[in-house]
LOMARDREN-590557 format. One record per residue (C-alpha): residue in three letters; z, x, y; residue number from 1; chain. Coordinates in pm, 1 decimal, m for minus. Last residue first. Layout:
<pts>
ALA Z X Y NUM A
...
</pts>
This chain:
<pts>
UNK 3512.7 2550.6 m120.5 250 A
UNK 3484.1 2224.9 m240.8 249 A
UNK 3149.3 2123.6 m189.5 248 A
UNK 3021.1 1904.6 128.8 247 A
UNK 2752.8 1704.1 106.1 246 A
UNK 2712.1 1655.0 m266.0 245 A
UNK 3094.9 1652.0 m318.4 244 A
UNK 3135.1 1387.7 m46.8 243 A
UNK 2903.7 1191.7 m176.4 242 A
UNK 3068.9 1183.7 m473.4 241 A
UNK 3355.6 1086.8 m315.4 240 A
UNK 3239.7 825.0 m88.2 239 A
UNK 3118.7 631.7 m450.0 238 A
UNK 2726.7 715.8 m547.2 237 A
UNK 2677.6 488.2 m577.5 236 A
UNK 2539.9 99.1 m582.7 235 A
UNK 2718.9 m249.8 m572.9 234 A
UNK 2393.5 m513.5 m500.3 233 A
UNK 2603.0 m804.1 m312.9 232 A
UNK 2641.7 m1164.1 m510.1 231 A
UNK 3008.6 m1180.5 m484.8 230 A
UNK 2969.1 m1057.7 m36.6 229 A
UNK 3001.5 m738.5 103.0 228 A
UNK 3286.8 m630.1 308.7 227 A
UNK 3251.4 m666.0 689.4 226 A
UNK 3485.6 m929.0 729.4 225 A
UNK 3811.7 m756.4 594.1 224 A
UNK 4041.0 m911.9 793.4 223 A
UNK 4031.9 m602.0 1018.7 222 A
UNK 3672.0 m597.1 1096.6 221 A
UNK 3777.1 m979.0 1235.8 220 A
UNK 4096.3 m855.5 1406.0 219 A
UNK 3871.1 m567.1 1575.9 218 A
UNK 3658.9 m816.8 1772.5 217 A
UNK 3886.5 m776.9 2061.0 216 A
UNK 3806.4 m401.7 2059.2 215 A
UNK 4134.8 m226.0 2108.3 214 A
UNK 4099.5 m67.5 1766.6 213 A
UNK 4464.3 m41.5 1614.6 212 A
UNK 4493.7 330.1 1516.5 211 A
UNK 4395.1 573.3 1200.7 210 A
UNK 4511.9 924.4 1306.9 209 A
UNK 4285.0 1197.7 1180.1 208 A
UNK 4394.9 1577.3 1218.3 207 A
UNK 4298.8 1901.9 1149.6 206 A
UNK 3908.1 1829.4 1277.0 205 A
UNK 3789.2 1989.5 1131.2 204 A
UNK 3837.3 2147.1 789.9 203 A
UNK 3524.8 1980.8 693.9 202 A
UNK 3644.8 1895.7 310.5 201 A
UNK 3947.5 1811.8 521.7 200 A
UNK 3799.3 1605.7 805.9 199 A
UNK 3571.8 1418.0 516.4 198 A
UNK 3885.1 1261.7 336.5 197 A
UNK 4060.6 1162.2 624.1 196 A
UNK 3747.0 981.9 754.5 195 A
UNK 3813.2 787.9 417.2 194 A
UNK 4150.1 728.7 514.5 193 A
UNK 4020.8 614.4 839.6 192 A
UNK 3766.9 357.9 668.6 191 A
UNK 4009.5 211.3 416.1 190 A
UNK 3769.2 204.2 43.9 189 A
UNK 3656.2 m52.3 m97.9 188 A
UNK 3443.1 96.4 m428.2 187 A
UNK 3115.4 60.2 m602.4 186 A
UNK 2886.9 60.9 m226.4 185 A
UNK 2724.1 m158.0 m96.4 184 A
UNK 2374.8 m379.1 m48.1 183 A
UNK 2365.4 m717.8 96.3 182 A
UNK 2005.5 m916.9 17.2 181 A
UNK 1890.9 m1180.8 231.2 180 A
UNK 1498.1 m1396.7 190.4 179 A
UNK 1526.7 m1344.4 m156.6 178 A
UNK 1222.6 m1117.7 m349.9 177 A
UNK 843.7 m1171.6 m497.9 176 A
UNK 619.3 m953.0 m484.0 175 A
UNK 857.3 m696.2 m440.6 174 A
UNK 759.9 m418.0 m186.2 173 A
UNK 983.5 m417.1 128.7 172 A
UNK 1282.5 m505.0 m106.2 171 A
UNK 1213.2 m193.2 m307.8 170 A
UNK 1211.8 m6.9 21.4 169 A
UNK 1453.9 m133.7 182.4 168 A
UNK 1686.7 m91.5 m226.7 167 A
UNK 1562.5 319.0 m162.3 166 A
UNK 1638.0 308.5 185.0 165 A
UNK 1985.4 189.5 136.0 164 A
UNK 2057.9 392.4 m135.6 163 A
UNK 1974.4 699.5 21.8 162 A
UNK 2164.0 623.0 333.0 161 A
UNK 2468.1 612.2 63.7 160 A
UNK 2721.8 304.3 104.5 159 A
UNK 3057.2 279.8 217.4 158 A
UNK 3268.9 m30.8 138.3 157 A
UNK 3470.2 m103.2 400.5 156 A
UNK 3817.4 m168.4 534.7 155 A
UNK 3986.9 m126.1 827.1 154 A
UNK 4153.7 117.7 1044.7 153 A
UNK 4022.6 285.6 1326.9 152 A
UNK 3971.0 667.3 1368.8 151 A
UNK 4137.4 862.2 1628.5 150 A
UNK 4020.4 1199.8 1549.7 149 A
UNK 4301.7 1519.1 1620.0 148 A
UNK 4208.2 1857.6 1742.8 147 A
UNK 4115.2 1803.9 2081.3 146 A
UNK 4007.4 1467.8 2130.6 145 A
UNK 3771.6 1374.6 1835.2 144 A
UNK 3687.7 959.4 1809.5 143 A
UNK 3304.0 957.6 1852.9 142 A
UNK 3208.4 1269.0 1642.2 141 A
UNK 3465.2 1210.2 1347.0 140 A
UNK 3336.7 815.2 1361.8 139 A
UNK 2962.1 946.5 1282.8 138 A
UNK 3054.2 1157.0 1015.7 137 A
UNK 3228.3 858.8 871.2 136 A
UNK 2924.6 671.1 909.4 135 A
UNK 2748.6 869.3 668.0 134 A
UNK 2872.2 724.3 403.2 133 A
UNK 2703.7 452.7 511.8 132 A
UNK 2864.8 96.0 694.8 131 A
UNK 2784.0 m166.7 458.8 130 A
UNK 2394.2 m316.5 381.6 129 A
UNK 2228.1 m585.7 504.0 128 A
UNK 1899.5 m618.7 358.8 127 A
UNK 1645.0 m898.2 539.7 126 A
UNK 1309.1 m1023.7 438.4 125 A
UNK 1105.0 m1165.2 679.4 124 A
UNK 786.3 m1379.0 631.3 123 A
UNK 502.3 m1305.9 874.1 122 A
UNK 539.7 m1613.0 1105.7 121 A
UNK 797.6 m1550.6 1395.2 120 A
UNK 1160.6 m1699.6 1443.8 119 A
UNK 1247.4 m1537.4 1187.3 118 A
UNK 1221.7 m1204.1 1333.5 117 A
UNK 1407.7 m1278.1 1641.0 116 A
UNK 1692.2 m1381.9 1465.6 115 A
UNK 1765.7 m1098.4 1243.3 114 A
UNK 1731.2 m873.1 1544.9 113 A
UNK 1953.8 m1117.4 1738.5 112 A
UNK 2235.5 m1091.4 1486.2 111 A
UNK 2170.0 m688.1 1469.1 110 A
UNK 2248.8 m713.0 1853.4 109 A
UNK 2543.6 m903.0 1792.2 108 A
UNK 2685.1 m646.6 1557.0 107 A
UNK 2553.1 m362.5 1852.4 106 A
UNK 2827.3 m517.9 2078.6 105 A
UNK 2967.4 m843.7 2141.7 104 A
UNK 2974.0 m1162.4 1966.3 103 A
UNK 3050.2 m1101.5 1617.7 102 A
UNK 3135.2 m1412.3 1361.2 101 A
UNK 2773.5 m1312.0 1147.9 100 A
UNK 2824.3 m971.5 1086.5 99 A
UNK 2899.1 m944.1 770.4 98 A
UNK 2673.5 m766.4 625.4 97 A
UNK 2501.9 m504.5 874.6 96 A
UNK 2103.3 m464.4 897.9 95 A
UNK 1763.6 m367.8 751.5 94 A
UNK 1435.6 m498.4 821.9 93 A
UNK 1155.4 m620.5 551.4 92 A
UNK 875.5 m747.8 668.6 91 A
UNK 560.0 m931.3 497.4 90 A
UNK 204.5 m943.9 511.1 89 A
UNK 79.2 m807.0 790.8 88 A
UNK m248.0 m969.5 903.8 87 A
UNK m288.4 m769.1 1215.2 86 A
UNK m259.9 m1036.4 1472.1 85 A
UNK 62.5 m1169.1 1247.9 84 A
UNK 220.8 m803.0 1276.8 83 A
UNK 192.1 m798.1 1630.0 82 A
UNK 326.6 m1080.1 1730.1 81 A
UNK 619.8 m1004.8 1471.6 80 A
UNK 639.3 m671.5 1592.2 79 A
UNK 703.4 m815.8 1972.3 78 A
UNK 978.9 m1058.7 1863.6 77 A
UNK 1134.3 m849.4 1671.7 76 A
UNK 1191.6 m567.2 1921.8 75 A
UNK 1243.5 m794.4 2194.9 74 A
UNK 1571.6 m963.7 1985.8 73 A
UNK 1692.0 m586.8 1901.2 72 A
UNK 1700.5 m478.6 2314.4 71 A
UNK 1836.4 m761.6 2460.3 70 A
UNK 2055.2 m810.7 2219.8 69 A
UNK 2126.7 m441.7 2281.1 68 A
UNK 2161.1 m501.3 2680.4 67 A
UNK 2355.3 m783.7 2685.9 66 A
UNK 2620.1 m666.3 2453.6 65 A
UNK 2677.7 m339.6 2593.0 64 A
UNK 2615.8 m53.4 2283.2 63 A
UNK 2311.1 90.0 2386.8 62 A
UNK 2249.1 411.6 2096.7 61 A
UNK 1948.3 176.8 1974.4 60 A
UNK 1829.3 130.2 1601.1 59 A
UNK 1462.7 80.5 1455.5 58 A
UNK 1487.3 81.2 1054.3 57 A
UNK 1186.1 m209.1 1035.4 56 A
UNK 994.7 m198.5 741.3 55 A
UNK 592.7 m349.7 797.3 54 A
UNK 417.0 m447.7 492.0 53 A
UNK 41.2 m485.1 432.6 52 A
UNK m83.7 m223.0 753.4 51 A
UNK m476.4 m209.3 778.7 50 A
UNK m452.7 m147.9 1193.5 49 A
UNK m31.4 m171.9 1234.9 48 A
UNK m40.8 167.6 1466.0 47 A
UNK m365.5 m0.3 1680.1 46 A
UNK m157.0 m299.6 1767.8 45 A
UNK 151.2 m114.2 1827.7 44 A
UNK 42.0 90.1 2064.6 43 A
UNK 239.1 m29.8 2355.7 42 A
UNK 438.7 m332.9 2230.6 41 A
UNK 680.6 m307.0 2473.4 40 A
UNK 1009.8 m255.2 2269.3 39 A
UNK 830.1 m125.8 1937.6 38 A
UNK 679.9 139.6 2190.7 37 A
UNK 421.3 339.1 1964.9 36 A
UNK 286.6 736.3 2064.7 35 A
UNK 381.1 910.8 1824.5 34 A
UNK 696.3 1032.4 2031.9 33 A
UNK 813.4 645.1 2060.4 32 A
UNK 770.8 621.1 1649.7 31 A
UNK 600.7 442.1 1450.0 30 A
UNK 539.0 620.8 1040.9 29 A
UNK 213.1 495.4 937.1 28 A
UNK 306.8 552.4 516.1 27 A
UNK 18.5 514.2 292.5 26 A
UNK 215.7 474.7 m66.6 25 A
UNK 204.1 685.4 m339.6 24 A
UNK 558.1 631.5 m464.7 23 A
UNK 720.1 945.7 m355.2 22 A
UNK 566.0 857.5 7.2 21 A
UNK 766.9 495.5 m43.7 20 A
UNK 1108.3 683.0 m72.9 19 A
UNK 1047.6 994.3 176.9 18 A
UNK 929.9 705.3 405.1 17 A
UNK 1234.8 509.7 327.2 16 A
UNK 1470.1 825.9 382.6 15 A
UNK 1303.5 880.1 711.0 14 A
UNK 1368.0 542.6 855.1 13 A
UNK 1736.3 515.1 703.9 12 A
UNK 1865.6 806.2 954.7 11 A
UNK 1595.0 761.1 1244.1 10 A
UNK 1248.1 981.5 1301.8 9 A
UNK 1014.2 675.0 1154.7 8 A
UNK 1265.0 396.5 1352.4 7 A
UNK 947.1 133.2 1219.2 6 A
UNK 823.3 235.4 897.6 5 A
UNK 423.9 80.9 829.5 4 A
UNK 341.3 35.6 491.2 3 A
UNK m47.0 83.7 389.1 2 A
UNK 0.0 0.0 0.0 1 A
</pts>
C-alpha cells in the first residue's frame, strides 16, 4: 500500500514508518520540513497523490486549552478534506484512553482530534493507547529542580512506543477493524514510583518526590481514569523490561 504517516519526524510517527517500511509498504512520510502543513493544508494535496491509508501521529508541544483544541480539531478537519479529494481510504490516528471527562489541556485537544475526524467522510479508526514508557523520561525532564523530580502520583499502565506503532499500524491496515481500540501495557504500575525506577537506572536525578498535581483535573488521573478499559489489547514489554533494554544495569 501507499500509506501516508502524518507527525513523520515524531516519537510514534517514526516507529510506524519503520513498522509499515518492514512490511513493504510505500511510506509518504508529512512532515512541516518536507514541505506539508497538516494545520493549513499547504501541500497536503499533492503529499496524499495515490495515498490508500493515511496514519495520523501529529502532536503539538501547546498545552493551553484553547489553543491545542484549536490546534488538533484543524488538523483533522483539514486531512479529512484532503483525504476524501484524494480518495483515501481509511485513517487511523492515535490517542489517550481515557480521556473522555477532561476539559483542559492537551487531553481535550486529543478529544477534539478524535472529533474532528469523524466528523468527515473517510472512515476513522482510532487507537488510544496509555501513557509510554517513554513518558517517564518525559516527566524526569519537566519536573527536575536541582537534584530532586517532582513527579505526580497516579496510576497508569505504561506502554512501549513500539507497541503502539506496531498495533497503529496493524489497525491502519486491517480490512476490516473496530472503529476504537485501547492499547496498554501487562501491568498498573504508580507513575512516580515508576519515574523512581528510571532516575536510578539513570542515576539522575538522585531524587523523585511524587506530589499532589495542582491541576484541577488531577482528581480524575487520580481515580484511576486513565487506565485502560476490560476489552483493552495488554501488550509488553512491562516498564521493567523496558527499562533493561534502555538502560542496562551497570
Amino acid at each position: 500500500m501507499r500509506i501516508a504517516v502524518l507527525g513523520a519526524s515524531g516519537r510514534i510517527g517514526r516507529e510506524v514508518i519503520d513498522v509499515l517500511k518492514n512490511q513493504g509498504h510505500d511510506i509518504v512520510a508529512i512532515t512541516r520540513a518536507a514541505g506539508v502543513d497538516v494545520y493549513t493544508g499547504a501541500g497536503l494535496a499533492g503529499a496524499l497523490a495515490g495515498v490508500e491509508v493515511v496514519v495520523d501521529a501529529v502532536n503539538t508541544t501547546t498545552r493551553e486549552t484553547s489553543a491545542v483544541k484549536d490546534y488538533f480539531g484543524t488538523v483533522a478537519r483539514t486531512v479529512q478534506r484532503e483525504a476524501a479529494a484524494a480518495g483515501v481510504r481509511r485513517i487511523a490516528v492515535v490517542s489517550i484512553i481515557g480521556i473522555d471527562p477532561f476539559t483542559t489541556g492537551h487531553y481535550a485537544g486529543k478529544l477534539a482530534h478524535e472529533a474532528g475526524y469523524r466528523e468527515g467522510p473517510v472512515p476513522v479508526r482510532v487507537l488510544r493507547a496509555a501513557q509510554f514508557h517513554e513518558f517517564t523520561e518525559m516527566m524526569l525532564e519537566w519536573t527536575t529542580r536541582d537534584d530532586t523530580a517532582y513527579v505526580p502520583t497516579f496510576p497508569t499502565q505504561l506502554v512501549a512506543a513500539r507497541t503502539t506503532a506496531e498495533e497503529l499500524a496493524a489497525l491502519a491496515l486491517a480490512d476490516s477493524a473496530p472503529d476504537m481500540v485501547e492499547i496498554a501495557g501487562p501491568e498498573q504500575l504508580d507513575l512516580a514510583a515508576a519515574v523512581t525506577k528510571l532516575a536510578a537506572r539513570r542515576v539522575d536525578p538522585a531524587h523523585v518526590e511524587s506530589v499532589v498535581d495542582t491541576d484541577p483535573e488531577y482528581p480524575l488521573r487520580a481515580a484511576g481514569t486513565l487506565l485502560p478499559g476490560p476489552d483493552a489489547i495488554l501488550a509488553g514489554p512491562t516498564f521493567d523490561e523496558w527499562l533493561d533494554r534502555k538502560y542496562p544495569a551497570r
